[in-house]
N, C-alpha and C positions, 0 to 999 in steps of 0.2 A: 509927331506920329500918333496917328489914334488909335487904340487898341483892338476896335471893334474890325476896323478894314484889314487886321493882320490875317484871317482864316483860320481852320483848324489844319495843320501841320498833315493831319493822318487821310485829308481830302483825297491828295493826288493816290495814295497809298489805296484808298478805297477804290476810284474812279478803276487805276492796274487792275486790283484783282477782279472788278466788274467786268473789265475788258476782255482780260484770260479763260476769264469763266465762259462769256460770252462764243469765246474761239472754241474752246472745249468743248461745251454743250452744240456746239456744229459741230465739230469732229464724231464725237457720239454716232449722233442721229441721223450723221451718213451712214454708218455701219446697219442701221436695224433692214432696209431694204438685204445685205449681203445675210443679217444673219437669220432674217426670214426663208431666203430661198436655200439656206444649207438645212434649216426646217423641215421643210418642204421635201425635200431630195430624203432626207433621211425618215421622213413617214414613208415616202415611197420604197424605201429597199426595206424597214420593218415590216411592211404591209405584204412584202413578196418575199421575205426569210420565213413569216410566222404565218402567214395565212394559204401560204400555196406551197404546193411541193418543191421540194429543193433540187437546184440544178448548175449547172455550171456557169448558169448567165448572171442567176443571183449574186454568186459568188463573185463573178467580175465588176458588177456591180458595186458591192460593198468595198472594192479597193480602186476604184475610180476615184 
């Protein structure tokens, strides 16, 4: 047996958590489209709480 052809042990261990990361960093980066448009939604009811006069639609609004 030659020593050279054994590998290093901690290989397959690297390759996993490459993999995992891999799945996670997609899992992520689906979310930034949702968390852009809850963004989005919530300039618009700050933009008509503070900048317009208040009213009962506002209010529905905010609890939607």
């Amino acid at each position: 047996m030659n020593i050279e052809n054994v590998g290093n042990p901690y290989d397959n261990f690297k390759n996993t958590h490459l993999a995992l990361y891999a799945v996670m960093d997609s899992i992520v980066n689906q979310y930034f489209p949702l968390v852009e448009a809850l963004e989005e939604g919530l300039q618009q009811i700050e933009e008509k709480v503070f900048k317009e006069k208040p009213t009962g639609q506002n209010t529905e609004d905010i609890y939607q």
